[in-house]
Structures are given as C-alpha cells and as structure tokens.
C-alpha positions as CSV (number, residue, x, y, z in Angstrom):
1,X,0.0,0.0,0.0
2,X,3.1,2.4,1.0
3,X,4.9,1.8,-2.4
4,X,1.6,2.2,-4.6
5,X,0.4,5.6,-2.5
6,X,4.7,6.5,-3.0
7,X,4.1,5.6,-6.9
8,X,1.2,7.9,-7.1
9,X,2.9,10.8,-5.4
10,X,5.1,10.7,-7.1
11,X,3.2,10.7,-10.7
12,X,1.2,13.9,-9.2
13,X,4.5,15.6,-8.4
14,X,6.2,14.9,-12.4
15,X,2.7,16.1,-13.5
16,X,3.0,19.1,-11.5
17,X,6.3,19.9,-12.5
18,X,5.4,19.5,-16.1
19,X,2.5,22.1,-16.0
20,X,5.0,24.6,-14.7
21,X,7.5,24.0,-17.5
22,X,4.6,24.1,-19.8
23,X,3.8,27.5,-18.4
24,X,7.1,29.0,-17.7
25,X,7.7,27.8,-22.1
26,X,4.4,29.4,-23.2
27,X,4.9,32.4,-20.9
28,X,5.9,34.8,-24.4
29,X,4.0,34.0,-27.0
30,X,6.9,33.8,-29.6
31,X,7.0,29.8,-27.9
32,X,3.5,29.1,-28.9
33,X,1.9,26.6,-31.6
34,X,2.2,29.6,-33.5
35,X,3.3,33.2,-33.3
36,X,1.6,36.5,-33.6
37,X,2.6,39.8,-33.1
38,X,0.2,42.5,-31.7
39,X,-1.0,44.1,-35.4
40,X,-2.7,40.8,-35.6
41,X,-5.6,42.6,-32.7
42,X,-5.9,45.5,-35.0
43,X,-7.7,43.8,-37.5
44,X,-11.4,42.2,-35.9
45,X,-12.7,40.8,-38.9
46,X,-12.6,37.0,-39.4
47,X,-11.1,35.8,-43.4
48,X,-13.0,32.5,-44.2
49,X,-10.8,32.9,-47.0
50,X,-7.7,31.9,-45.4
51,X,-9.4,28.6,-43.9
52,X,-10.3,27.8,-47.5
53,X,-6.9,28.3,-48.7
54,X,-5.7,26.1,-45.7
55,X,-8.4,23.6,-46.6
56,X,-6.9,23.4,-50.0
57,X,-3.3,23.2,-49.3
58,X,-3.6,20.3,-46.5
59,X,-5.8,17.7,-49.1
60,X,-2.8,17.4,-51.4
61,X,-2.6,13.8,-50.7
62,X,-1.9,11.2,-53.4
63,X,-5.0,9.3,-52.3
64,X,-7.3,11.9,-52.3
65,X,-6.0,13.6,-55.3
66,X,-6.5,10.3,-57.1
67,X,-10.3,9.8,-55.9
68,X,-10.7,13.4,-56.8
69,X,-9.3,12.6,-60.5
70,X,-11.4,9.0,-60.8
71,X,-13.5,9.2,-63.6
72,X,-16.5,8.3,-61.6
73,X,-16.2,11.5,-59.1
74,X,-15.2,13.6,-62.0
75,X,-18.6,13.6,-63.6
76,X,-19.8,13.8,-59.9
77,X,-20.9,17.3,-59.5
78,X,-20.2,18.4,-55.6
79,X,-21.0,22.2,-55.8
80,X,-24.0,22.5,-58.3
81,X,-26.4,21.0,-56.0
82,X,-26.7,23.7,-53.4
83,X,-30.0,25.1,-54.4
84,X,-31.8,22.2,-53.5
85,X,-30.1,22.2,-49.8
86,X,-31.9,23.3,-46.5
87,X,-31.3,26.9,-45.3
88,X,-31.8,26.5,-41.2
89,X,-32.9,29.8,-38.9
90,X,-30.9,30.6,-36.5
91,X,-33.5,29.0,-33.9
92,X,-32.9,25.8,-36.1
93,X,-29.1,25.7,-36.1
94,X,-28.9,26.5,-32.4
95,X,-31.0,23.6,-31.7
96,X,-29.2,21.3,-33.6
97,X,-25.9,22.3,-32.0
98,X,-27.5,21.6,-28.3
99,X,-28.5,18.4,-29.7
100,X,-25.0,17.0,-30.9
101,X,-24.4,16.3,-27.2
102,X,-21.0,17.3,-26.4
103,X,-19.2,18.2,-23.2
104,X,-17.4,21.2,-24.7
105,X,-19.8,24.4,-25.4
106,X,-21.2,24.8,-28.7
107,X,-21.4,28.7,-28.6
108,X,-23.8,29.7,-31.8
109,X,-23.6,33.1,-33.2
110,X,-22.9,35.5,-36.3
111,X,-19.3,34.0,-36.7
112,X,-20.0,30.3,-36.4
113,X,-22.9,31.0,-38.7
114,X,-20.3,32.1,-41.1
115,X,-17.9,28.9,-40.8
116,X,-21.3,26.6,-40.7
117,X,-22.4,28.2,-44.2
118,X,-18.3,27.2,-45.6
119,X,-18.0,23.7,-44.3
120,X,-21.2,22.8,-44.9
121,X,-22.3,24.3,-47.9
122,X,-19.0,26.0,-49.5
123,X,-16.7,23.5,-49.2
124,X,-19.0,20.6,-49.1
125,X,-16.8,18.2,-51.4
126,X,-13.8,18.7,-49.2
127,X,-15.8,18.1,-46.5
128,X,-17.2,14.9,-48.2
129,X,-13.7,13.5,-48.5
130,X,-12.5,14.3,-44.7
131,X,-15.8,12.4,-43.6
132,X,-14.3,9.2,-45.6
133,X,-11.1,10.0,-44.0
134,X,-12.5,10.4,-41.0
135,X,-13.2,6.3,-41.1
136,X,-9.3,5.7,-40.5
137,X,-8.4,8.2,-38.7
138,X,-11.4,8.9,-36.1
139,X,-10.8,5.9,-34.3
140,X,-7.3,7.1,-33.8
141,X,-7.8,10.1,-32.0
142,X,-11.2,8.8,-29.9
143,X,-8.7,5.8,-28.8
144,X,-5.7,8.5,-27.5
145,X,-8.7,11.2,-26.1
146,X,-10.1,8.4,-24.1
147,X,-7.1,6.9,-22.8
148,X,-6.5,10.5,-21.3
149,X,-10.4,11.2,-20.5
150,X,-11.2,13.9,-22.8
151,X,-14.0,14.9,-24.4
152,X,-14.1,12.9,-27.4
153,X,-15.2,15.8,-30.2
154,X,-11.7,17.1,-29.5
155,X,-11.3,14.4,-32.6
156,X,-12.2,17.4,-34.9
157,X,-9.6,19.5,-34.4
158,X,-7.6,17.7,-37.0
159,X,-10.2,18.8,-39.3
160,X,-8.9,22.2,-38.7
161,X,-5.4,22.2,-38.7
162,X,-4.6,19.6,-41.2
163,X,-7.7,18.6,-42.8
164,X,-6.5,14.6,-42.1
165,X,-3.2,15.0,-44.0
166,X,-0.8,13.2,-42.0
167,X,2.5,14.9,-43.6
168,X,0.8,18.1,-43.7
169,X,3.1,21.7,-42.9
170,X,2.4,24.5,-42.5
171,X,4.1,28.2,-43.2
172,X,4.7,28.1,-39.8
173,X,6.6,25.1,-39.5
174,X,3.8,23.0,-37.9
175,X,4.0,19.5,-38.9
176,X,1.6,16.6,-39.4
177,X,-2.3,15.9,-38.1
178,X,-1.8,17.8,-34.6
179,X,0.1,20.8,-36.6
180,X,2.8,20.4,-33.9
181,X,5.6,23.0,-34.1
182,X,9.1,21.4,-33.2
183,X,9.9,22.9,-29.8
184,X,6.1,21.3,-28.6
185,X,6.9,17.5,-30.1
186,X,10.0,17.7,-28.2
187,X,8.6,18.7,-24.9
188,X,6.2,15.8,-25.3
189,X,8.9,13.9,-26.5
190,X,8.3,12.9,-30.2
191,X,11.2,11.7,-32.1
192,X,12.3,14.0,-34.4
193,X,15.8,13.7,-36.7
194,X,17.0,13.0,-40.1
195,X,14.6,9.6,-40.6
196,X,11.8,10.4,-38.4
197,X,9.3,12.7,-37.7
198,X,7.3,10.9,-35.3
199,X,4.8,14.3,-35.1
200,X,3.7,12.7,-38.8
201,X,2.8,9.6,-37.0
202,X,-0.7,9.7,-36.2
203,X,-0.3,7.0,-33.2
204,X,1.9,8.9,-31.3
205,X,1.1,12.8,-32.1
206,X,-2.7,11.8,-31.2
207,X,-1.1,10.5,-27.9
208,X,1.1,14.0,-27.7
209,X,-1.8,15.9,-28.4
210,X,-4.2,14.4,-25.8
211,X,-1.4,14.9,-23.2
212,X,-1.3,18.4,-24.4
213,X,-5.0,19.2,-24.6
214,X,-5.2,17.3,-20.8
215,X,-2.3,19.7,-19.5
216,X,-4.2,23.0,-21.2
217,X,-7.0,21.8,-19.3
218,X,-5.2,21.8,-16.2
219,X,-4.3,25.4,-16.5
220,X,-7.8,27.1,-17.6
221,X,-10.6,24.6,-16.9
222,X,-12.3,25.7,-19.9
223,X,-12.5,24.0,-23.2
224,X,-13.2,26.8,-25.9
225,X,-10.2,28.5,-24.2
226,X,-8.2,25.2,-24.3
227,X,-8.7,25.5,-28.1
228,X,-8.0,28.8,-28.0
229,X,-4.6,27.8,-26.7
230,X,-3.8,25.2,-28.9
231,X,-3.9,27.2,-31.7
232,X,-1.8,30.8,-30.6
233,X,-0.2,29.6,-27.0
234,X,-0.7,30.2,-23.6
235,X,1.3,32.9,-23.9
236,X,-1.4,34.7,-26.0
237,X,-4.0,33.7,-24.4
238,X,-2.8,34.7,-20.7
239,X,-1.7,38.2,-22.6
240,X,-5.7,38.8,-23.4
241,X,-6.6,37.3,-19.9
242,X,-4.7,39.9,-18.4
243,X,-5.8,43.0,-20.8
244,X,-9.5,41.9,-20.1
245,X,-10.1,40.5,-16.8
246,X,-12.5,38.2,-18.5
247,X,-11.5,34.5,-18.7
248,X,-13.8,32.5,-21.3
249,X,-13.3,32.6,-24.8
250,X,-16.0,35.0,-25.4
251,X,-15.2,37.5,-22.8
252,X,-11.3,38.1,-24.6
253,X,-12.4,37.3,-28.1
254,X,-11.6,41.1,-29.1
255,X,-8.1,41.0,-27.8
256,X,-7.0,37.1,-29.2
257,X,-4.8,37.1,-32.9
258,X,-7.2,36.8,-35.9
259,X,-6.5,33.8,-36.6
260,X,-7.6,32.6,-33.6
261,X,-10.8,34.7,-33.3
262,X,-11.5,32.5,-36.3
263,X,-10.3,28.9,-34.4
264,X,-12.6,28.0,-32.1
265,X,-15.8,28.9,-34.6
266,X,-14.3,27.1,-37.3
267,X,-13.9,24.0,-34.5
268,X,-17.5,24.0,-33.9
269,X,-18.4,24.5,-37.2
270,X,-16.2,21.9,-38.1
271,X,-17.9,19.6,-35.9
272,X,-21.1,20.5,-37.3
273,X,-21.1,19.8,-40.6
274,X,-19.3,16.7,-39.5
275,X,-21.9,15.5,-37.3
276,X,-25.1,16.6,-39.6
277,X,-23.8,16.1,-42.9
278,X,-26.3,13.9,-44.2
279,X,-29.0,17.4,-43.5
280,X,-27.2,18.8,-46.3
281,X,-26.9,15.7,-48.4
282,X,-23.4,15.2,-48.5
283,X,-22.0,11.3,-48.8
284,X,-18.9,10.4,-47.5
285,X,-16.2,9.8,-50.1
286,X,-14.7,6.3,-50.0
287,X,-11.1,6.9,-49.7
288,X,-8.4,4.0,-50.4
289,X,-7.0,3.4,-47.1
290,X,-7.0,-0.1,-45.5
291,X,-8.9,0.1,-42.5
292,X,-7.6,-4.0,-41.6
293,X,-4.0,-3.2,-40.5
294,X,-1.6,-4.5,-38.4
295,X,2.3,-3.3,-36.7
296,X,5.4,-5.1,-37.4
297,X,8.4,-4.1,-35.4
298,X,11.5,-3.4,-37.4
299,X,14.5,-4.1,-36.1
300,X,17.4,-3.8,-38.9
301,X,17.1,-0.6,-41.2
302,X,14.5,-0.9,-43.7
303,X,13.4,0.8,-47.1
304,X,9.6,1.4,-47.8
305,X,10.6,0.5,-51.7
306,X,12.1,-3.1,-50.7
307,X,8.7,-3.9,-48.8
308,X,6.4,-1.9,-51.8
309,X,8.4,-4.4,-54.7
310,X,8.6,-7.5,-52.6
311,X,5.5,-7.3,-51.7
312,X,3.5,-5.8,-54.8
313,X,1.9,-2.7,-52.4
314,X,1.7,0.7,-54.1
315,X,4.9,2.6,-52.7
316,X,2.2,5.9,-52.2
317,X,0.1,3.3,-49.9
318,X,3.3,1.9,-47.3
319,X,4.1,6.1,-47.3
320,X,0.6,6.5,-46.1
321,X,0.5,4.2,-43.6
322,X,3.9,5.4,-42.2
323,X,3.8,9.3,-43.0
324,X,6.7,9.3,-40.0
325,X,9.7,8.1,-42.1
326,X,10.7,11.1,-43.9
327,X,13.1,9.6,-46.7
328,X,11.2,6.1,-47.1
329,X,13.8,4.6,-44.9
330,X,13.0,2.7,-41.4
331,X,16.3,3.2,-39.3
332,X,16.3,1.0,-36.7
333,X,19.9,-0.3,-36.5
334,X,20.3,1.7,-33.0
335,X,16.4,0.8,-32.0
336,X,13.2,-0.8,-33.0
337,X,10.7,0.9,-35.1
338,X,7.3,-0.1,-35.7
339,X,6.0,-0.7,-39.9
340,X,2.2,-0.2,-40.4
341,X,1.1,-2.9,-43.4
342,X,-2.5,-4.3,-44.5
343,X,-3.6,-7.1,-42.6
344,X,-3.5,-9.3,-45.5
345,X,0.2,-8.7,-46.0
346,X,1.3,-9.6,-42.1
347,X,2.1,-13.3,-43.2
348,X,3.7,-12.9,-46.5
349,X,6.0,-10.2,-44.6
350,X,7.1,-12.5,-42.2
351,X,7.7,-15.2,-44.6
352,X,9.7,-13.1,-47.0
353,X,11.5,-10.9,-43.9
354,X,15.4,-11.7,-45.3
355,X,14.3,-11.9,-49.1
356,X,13.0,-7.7,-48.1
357,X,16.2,-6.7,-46.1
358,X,18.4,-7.9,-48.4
359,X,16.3,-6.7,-51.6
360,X,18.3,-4.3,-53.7
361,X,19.6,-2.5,-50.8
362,X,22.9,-1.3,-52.2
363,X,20.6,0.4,-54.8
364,X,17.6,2.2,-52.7
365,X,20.1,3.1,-49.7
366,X,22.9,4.9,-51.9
367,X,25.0,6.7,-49.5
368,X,22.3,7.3,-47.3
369,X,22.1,4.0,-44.6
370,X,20.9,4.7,-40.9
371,X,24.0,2.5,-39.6
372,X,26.1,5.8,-40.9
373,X,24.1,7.6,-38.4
374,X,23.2,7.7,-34.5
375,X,20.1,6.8,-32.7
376,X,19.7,10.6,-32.9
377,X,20.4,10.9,-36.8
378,X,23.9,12.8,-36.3
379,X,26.3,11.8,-38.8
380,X,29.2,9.7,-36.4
381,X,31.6,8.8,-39.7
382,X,33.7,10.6,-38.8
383,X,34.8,9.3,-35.2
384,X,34.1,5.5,-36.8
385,X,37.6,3.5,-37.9
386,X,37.8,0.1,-39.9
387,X,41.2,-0.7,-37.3
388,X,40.2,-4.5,-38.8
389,X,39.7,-4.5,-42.5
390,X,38.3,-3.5,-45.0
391,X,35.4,-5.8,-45.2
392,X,32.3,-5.2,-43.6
393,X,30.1,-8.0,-42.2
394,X,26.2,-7.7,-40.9
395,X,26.4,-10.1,-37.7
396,X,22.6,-10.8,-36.1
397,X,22.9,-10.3,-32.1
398,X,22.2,-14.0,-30.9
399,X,20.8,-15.1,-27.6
400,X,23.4,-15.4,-25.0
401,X,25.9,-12.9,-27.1
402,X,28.2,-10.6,-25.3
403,X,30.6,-7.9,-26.0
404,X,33.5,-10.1,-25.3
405,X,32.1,-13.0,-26.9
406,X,31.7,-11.1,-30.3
407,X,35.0,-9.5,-30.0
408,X,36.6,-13.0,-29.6
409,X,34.7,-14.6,-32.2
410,X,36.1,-11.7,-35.2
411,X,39.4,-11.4,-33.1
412,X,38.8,-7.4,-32.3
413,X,38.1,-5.2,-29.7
414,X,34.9,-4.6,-27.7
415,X,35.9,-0.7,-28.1
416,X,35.8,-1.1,-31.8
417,X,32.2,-3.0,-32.0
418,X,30.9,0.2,-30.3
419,X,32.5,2.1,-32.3
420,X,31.0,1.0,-35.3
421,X,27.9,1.0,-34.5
422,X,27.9,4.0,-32.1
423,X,26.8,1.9,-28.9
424,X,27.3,3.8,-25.4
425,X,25.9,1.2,-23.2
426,X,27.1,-2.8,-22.3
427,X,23.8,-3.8,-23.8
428,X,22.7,-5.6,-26.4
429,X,19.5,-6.5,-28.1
430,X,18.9,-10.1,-29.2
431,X,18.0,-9.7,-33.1
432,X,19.5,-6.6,-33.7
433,X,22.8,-6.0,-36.3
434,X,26.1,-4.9,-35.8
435,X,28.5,-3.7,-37.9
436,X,31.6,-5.6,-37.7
437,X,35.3,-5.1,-40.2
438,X,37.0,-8.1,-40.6
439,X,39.8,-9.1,-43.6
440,X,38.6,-10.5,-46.4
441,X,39.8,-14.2,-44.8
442,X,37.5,-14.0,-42.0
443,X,34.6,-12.3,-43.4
444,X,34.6,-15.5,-46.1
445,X,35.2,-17.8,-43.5
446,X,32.2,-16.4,-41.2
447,X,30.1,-16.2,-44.5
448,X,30.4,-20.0,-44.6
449,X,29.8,-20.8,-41.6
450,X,27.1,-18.8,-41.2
451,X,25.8,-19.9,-44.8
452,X,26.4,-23.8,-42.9
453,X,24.4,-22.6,-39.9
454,X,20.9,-21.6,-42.1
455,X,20.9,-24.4,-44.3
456,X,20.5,-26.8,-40.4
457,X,18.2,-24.1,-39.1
458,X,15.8,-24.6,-42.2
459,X,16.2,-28.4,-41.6
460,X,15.4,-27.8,-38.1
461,X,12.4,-25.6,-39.5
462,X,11.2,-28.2,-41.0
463,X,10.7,-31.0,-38.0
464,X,9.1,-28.2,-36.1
465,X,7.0,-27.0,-38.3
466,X,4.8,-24.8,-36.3
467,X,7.1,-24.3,-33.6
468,X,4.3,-26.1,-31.3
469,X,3.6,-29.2,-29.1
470,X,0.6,-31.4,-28.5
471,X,-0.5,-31.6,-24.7
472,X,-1.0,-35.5,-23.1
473,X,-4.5,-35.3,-23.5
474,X,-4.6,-34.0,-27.5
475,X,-6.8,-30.9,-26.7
476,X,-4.6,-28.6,-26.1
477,X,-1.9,-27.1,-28.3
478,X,1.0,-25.1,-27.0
479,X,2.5,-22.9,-29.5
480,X,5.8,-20.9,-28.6
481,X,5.9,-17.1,-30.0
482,X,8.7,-16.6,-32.6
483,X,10.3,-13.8,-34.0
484,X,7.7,-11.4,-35.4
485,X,4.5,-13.2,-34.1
486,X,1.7,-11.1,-33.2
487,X,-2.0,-12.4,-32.5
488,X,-3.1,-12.4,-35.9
489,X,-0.2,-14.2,-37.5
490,X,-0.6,-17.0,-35.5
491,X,-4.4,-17.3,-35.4
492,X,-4.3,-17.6,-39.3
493,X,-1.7,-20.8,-38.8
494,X,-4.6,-22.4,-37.1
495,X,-7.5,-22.8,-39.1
496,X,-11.3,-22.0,-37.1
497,X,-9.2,-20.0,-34.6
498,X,-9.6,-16.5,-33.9
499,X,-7.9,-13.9,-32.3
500,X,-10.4,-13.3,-29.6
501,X,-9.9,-17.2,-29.0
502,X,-5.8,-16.5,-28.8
503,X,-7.0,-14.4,-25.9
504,X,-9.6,-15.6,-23.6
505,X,-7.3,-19.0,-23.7
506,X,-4.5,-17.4,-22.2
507,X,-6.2,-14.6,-20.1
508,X,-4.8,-12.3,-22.4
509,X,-5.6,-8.5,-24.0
510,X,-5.7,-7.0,-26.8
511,X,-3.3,-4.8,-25.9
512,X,-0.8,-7.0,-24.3
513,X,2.7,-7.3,-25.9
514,X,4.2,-10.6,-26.9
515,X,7.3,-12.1,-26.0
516,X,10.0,-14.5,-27.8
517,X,9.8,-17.8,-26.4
518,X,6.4,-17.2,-24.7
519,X,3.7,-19.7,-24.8
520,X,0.3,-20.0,-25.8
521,X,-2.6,-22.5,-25.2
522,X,-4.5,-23.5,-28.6
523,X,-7.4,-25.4,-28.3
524,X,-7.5,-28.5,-30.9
C-alpha cells in the first residue's frame, strides 16, 4: 500500500512539475503553436478565406487527389447541387448544436454562422472526402482522447489544422495531423531527426496531443479556451486574460490574434457539418485506405521500396501508412521501429522478412544507410575507424551474445564493436545488427559458416513445423511465439481459430505485448 500511495505521489509531483515547464515555455507568445505579433488585434474581422486556402493546401494527398481525379467522381458534381439544400434559422441551427451532445460548449452566433455556411455548404466536397477520412483516422484520436479522459469531439480539431493529411506543414513550420511546431513535439517527446518525424505519425502525435490538450486543461478549466490555446499559446491567451479580466473565450475574443478569433468557430463548425452532414446531403467519399492493418516491429534498417516491390503494395500506400519516415527509410539499427502494413500482408512479410532486407539495398540506400548515423540521426563517420579490414560483415545479435564473446569470435576489440555501430551502453539487443570489419579471410570464413548454420536451421524448421507441441491429452496445443508473431499471424496458422480465442485461452488483452519464447494455449 506504502509503495503504490509513493508511486502515485510521485506521478502527481512529475505532473506538477510538467504544468510549470509548460507554463514557464508558453509564458511569451513567440513559444506558442504559433506566433503572432500585436498588429494581428488590430484587424477584428474573421477571413473565411484563409481557412479555404488552408483547406486546400492540406488535401494534397496522393489518395485523395486520385479519388478526386477517378472518372467516376469527376462527372460527380459536388457544388451544383446547393439550391436544392436546406437553409436553417438561426432558432434551427442552435437547436441542432444543443443536440450533438458534447461536453465542450457549442457557442452559436454570427461568426459560427459564417464557418457553418463554408464547411457545410461552400466547401462541401472537401468536406465529403474528410468524412471518408475520417473512417481511419477517427478511431485514432477517440482511442488517444479516451485513454486520457477527454471529451471525445476534441477528434475534430484535426479537421482544422490539417484537414487529415498526415504529412501536412504549414508556413509556420507546424507538422503533421496535430500541426505540432518542433519545440512542442520535443517537450512531449516525439522523435524527431533525419529519418523520423514521429509528429507525422498519427499514433503517437494523437497520444502527444491528448497529453497536451489534458495539460491545457489543467491550466484554464475551460475547453473553448483550451482550443484557444492550442492554436496561438498560452502565452497569448494569458496576454488577453490579463488586458481583459475576463476568462472564457468570449469575454477576450476582441483581444485574441485573428487567426484565432477564427479557431474556435471554425472548431465547432467543423464539428457540425461533420456530425449533420447527411442534412445537407453530402455522402462520404470512400477513400483507399486499409482500414484491416496491423504493426510489425523493425529491427534492422529498412526501405519502404524493398517492402512496396517485394511485396506488390503501391509505394504511395506503405508512405501513407507510415507518413513518419521522412526519406522512405525505417532506421532501426540503434532501435526498433514499428512498420504499419494491410492485414493481408502480415504473413507474407514474415515469410519473405530476409528476401525484403536484403532486396536491392545497395541500390535504394545509396550513400544514405541509418548505420552511418546515430540513434539521434547525427552523422558519427567521422569518429568510426575500420582498425580490422576493409570488409564489412552484418552479424545478427544471438541469444546469450556478449561484447566479449563477439569481439573473440572476429578477433577485435569490444571498443571497436561500439565504435561501429555507435553503442554507449554494455547492452545488447537479441536480433539486432552490428556492424563488424573483418579481412577479407575471416569475413569468407564467417560467411560459410554462417551460410552452414541456415541451411541446419531450415532443416530444423522443417521438423518443427509450427514451432508447437501437443499436450497429453490431444486438446490442447501449446505454441511458442517466434520472432515477429503477433495475435493475428498466429491465429491464421490455425484454421477456425480466432484472435479473440488467442486471448480468452491465455487470459490475455488486446493490448498485451508478446514475447520470444512465450507460450500460448491452442485449443485442438
């Protein structure tokens, strides 16, 4: 009881400490999501304009752009058809806003009008394609809101500042769904460097941003001014705090940047003509993403074209699914990363992992590999010496491995294995590769061996087919996990099994991670 009420304390107190660096970041607005200068409060009318632009900029996705282009949507006609459309009274559109029901304040007035008539009516084919958008990517943010207890409509902001385009940026700088500028992913500790751009990852920036909405929260207690903030800053928003008095959106609405005066109506709007779309007849656009998909975690560096040509996907469909990796490649020599594919591709990967890693690699890599580069992306050629050789070998971190043990094996120093492969710490990872420079002579010699060593592993393959046992009685089966299992790989190698079965037989969850050399209960 003393540890857990410690464990908790302590959680509060990092929470705690967090707001005030969050505040103490945000307290000049220059920090902010974005910046403004004080000209910006001259200027009190609202440029539906410059959403539209936005709006336009953001859906420059290959997907979309190919629906768009599909002879079947060109002859559709998405804008002639507005005379036939409803036209609500004010009375009308304020009762449909109370009757969305949602926790967050659904102010109605002149402004939201105005945003309500553009989403809704305007820009109603854009609109059309974010609600078939919204199929994939709704379930992403409700999943990262909830885990966090927010109000779930927070799911349209998106809508706002990127329009669903996963790699969008802006003027700004503000990168991917959650339009987070660097200095924010950082302090909620996205990885960002030469490969990655994990605020393009809609996973983890969803998680980001809910931590980020939850720790606004915590500071004003108010929702419409927790958007507020998310657009311009705390720093602006304390600013018009203090110059009014007033503390709801409303009551400082005259002293927040234009842009922003323009945010939290276009948010509700937004939500709106999301939520009563089919009122104005709109139909959602049936966008080609997979919903079925499923993680594989990559532990050697990858390229997205050696998994797209292997495995027959469109190149512009494996980008789509991994918007994170910023030149195509997956670099996780230094540590794992995960790979997004269809669900119906999860086996073939598996079976064809080597064939992939080894596919034309010389040619899609160039001089560019990850192994050149830290966990961080910093170029470390420089400080990196081939005291050995001249030949370079690719040796796979085995089970029981050590520093010593390696260094014996190639006859070279434990200094010169970290070296290579820019390892600070006496740890290694079973799976991963090293970069080891041996003479020509040893390298063949190892390749040999090594060559020796597969061709009795596949033999060994072979006898244990399925890597499982049958119990005593012959009802059970118990399967051990291998090397890139997860739940739905290995309920497919059992026919009639499911992966709700895999997990009421072993008192598992959805969520729970497996482990190499676990093992599972089948039921014959």
């Amino acid at each position: 009881m003393t540890i857990e009420l410690n464990n908790i304390f302590r959680s509060r107190i990092k929470h705690i400490i967090l707001l005030i660096v969050l505040i103490l970041f945000y307290a000049f607005p220059g920090f902010a999501q974005q910046t403004y200068t004080d000209s910006a409060f001259v200027d009190s009318t609202i440029d539906v304009e410059d959403c539209s632009r936005n709006l336009d900029s953001m859906l420059s996705l290959w997907y979309v752009q190919s629906f768009m282009n599909s002879p079947q949507n060109i002859q559709y006609n998405f804008s002639n058809d507005t005379a036939s459309l409803p036209h609500f009274t004010d009375a009308e559109y304020q009762e449909q806003l109370a009757h969305m029901n949602t926790y967050i304040e659904m102010t109605y007035n002149d402004v939201v009008k105005k945003f309500i008539e553009f989403y809704a009516i305007k820009r109603r084919r854009q609109v059309e394609v974010m609600l078939g958008l919204s199929e994939y990517y709704f379930p992403i943010f409700e999943e990262a809101l909830d885990k966090y207890g927010l109000p779930l409509e927070l799911k349209f902001l998106p809508i706002i500042e990127s329009a669903l385009n996963p790699r969008a940026i802006s003027r700004a700088g503000a990168s991917g769904l959650w339009q987070f500028m660097y200095t924010t992913g950082k302090l909620y500790k996205l990885n960002i460097n030469s490969f990655v751009d994990e605020r393009q990852d809609p996973v983890k920036a969803s998680d980001a941003a809910a931590r980020y909405l939850r720790d606004l929260y915590d500071i004003y207690h108010d929702w419409q001014l927790v958007i507020a903030a998310y657009n311009c800053g705390p720093g602006n928003i304390n600013k018009a705090i203090k110059r009014t008095g007033k503390t709801t959106y409303w009551g400082i609405y005259n002293r927040l940047p234009r842009e922003t005066k323009g945010y939290v109506p276009a948010f509700i709007a937004a939500a709106y003509a999301m939520t009563n779309y089919k009122e104005y007849k709109m139909v959602p656009r049936k966008i080609e993403m997979p919903v079925a998909t499923d993680t594989i975690i990559i532990t050697n560096e990858l390229h997205l074209r050696q998994v797209a040509e292997v495995l027959q996907i469109p190149l512009e469909k494996l980008e789509s699914l991994n918007p994170q990796y910023k030149k195509d490649i997956i670099p996780a020599n230094f540590e794992p990363y995960p790979l997004l594919l269809p669900a119906e591709y999860i086996t073939q990967f598996i079976a064809l992992k080597d064939s992939i890693l080894n596919y034309k690699d010389s040619l899609f890599f160039g001089s560019i590999r990850p192994s050149q580069y830290g966990s961080h992306g910093i170029n470390n050629n420089e400080n990196k010496t081939n005291s050995s050789g001249d030949v370079r070998i690719i040796y796979t971190i085995k089970s029981g491995d050590t520093f010593g043990s390696i260094a014996k094996r190639f006859q070279i120093s434990t200094a010169d294995i970290k070296s290579w492969n820019n390892i600070h710490k006496n740890q290694l990872v079973v799976g991963r590769k090293l970069n080891i420079y041996v003479s020509s002579d040893k390298a063949n010699k190892y390749k040999k061996s090594n060559s020796s060593a597969s061709s009795n592993n596949s033999t060994t393959t072979q006898v244990t087919k399925n890597n499982s046992t049958i119990s005593k009685d012959g009802t059970w089966i118990t399967y051990t996990v291998q090397s890139g299992d997860n739940f739905w790989s290995i309920s497919k190698k059992y026919p009639g099994v499911s992966i709700d079965d895999l997990l009421q037989w072993n008192n598992l969850y959805k969520s729970s991670k497996l482990q190499i050399g676990q093992k599972l209960k089948i039921k014959k």
